[in-house]
C-alpha positions as CSV (number, residue, x, y, z in Angstrom):
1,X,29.9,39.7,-43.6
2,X,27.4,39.3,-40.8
3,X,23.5,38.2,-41.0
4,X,21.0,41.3,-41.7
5,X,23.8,42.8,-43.9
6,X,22.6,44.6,-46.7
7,X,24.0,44.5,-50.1
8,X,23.5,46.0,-53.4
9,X,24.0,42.4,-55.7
10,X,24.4,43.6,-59.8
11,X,22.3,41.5,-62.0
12,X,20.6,39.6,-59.7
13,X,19.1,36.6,-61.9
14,X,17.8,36.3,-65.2
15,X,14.2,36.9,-64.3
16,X,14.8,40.0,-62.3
17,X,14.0,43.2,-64.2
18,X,16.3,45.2,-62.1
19,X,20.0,45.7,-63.5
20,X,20.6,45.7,-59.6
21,X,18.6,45.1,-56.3
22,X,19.4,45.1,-52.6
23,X,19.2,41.8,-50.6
24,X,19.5,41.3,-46.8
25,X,22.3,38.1,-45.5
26,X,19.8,35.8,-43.7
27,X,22.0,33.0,-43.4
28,X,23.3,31.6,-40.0
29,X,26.6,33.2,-39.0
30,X,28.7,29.8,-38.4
31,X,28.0,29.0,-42.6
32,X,28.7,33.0,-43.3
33,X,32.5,32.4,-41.1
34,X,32.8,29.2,-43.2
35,X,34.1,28.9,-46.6
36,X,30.8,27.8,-48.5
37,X,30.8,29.4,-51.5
38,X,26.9,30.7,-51.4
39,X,24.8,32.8,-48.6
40,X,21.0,32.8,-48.3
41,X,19.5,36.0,-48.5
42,X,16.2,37.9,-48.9
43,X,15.4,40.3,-52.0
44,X,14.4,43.7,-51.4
45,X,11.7,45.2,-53.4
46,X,10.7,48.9,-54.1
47,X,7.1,48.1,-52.9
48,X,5.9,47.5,-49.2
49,X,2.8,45.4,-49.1
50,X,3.1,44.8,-45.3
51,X,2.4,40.7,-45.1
52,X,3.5,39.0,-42.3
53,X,6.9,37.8,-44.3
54,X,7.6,41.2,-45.4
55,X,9.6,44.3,-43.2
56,X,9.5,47.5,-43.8
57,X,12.9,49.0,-44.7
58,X,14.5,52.0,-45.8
59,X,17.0,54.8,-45.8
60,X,17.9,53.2,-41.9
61,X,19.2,50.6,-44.0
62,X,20.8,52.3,-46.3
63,X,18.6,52.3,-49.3
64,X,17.5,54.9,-51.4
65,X,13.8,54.7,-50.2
66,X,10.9,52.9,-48.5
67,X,10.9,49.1,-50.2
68,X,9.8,46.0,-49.1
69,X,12.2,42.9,-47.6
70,X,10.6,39.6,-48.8
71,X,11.3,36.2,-46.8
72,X,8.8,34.5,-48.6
73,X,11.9,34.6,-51.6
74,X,14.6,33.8,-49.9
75,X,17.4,32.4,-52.3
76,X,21.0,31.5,-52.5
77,X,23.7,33.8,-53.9
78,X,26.9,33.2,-54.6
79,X,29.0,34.9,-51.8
80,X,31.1,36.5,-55.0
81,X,28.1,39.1,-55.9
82,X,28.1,40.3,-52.1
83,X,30.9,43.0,-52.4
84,X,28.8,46.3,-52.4
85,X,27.7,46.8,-48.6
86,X,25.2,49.4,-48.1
87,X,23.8,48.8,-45.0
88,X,22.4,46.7,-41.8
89,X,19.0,46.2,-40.0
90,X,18.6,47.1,-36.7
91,X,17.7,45.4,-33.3
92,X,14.5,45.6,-34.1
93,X,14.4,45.0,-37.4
94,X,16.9,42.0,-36.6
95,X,14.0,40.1,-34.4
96,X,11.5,41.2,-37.1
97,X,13.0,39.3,-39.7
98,X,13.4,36.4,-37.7
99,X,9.7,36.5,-36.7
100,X,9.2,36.6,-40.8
101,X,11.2,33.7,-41.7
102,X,9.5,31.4,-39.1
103,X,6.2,32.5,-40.9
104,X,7.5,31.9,-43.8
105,X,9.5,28.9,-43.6
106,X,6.0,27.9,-41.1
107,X,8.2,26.9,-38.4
108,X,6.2,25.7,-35.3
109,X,8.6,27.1,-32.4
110,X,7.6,24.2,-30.5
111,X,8.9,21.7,-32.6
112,X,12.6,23.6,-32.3
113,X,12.4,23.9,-28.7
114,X,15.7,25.1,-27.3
115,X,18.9,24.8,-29.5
């Protein structure tokens, strides 16, 4: 399992009205080596509103149609419900979703400096 994996999770939460629904792995690769038990990851939804915390995604990455990657909902999953792999994001959709979760999580690239 590698960040900007994409997985089909089965009965996502109790709120979700989707029996199943793809999320991206968004969590750093030294925690996804580990043996933590949960991964963060983004949900993927059938609509594409285009804010500046959503990317555009699609058959590319292996879904079934145009949808919508939210990293304004990032969550935690239990690395258990990550078995059906259906696809990855690009290079370029790689850097976009990093360029959505600084938005989203506002993180002032000055404050991080270099790591």
């Amino acid at each position: 399992m590698k960040r900007g994996d994409v997985f089909l999770v089965q009965r996502p939460g109790p709120r979700d009205p989707k029996r199943a629904r793809p999320f991206v792995v968004v969590s750093r690769q030294g925690l996804l080596d580990s043996r933590y038990s949960t991964v963060v990851c983004a949900p993927v939804y059938s609509a594409y509103g285009g804010g500046s915390t959503e990317l555009e995604v699609g058959k590319a990455e292996g879904l079934k149609h145009h949808s919508g990657l939210r990293c304004d909902e990032v969550t935690s999953l239990p690395r258990s419900a990550l078995t059906n792999y259906i696809g990855e994001l690009d290079a370029q959709r790689f850097s976009e979703l990093n360029r959505a979760l600084v938005i989203a999580l506002e993180i002032d690239p000055d404050d991080v400096g270099a790591l």
